[in-house]
LOMITI-721614 format. One record per residue (C-alpha): x, y negated, z; residue in three letters. Coordinates in steps of 0.05 Angstrom, whole numbers, plus 5000, padded with zeros to 4 digits. Layout:
// LOMITI-721614
XYZALA...
This chain:
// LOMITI-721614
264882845978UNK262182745910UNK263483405886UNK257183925857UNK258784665886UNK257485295847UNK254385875882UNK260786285903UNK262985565933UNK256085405970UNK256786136006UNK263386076021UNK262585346040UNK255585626089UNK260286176115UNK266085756143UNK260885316183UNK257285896215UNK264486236233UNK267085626269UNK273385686250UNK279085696194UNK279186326154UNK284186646104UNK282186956038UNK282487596070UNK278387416122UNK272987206064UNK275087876040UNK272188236097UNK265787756085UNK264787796011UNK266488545989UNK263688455921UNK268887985903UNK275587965880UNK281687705936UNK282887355863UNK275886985862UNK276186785931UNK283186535922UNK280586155868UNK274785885905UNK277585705970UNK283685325922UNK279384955881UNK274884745940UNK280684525973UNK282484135909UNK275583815912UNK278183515986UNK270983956018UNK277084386047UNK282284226090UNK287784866090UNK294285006134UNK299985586140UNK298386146169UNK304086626165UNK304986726092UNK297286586074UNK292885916083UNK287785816129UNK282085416106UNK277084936144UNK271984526117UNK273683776132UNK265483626138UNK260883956193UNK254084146154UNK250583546181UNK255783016150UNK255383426078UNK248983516088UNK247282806102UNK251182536044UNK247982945995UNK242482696000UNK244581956004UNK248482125934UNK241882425908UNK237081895932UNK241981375907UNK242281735832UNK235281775842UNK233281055854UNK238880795806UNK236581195739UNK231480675727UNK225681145754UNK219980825788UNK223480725857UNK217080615895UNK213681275876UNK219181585898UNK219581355962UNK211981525967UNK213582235950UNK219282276008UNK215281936055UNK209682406036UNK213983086040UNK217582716104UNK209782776132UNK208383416111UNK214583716145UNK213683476214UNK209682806224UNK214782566283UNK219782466231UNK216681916208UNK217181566263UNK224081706258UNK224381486189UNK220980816202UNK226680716268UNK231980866214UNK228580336166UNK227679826218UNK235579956237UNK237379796168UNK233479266162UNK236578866222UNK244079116192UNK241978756129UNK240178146159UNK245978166201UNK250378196143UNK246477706103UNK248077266171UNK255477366172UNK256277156098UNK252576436106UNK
């Protein structure tokens, strides 16, 4: 799930999660009249290629499906980001502060959210730390 998406693949990516279902390229067609059935081809093959897509017969065409609900991609994204971000050698507690901070200023309940999730971890880690002496 490590893969960047261009624009055309973000839409069509958005698209297939609000339809609910497996589409063919001329279902996208229908969807995306200012492209090509050649660019969505394209597209939909080299998401599938990326492994975001999952893609089965149908008739003489492929259907495609995302493998990922929004929530999973969605949630692992930002754990890739966050990771790159804290790895780079940047100042790691400033940006925490600045998450925690925009965290606040999008709904303050989250952050009690955010501390349950930290708390969670914390008792994982010391549960593995446990297991290995």
């Amino acid at each position: 799930m490590r893969a960047r998406l261009g624009p055309l693949e973000s839409e069509l990516l958005e698209w297939l999660w609000e339809r609910g279902r497996a589409a063919t390229v001329r279902d996208a067609c229908a969807a995306f009249p200012q492209h090509a059935y050649t660019t969505l081809l394209t597209t939909f093959d080299r998401l599938h290629r990326k492994k975001i897509l999952a893609r089965d017969r149908h008739g003489r065409a492929f259907a495609y499906a995302p493998r990922f609900s929004r929530t999973q991609w969605l949630g692992e994204r930002a754990s890739r980001e966050f990771g790159d971000l804290l790895a780079s050698g940047a100042a790691g507690a400033a940006i925490l502060s600045h998450f925690v901070s925009a965290v606040g200023r999008q709904d303050a309940r989250m952050l009690d959210e955010l501390d349950s999730l930290v708390q969670a971890e914390r008792r994982r880690l010391r549960g593995d730390r446990e297991e290995e002496a």
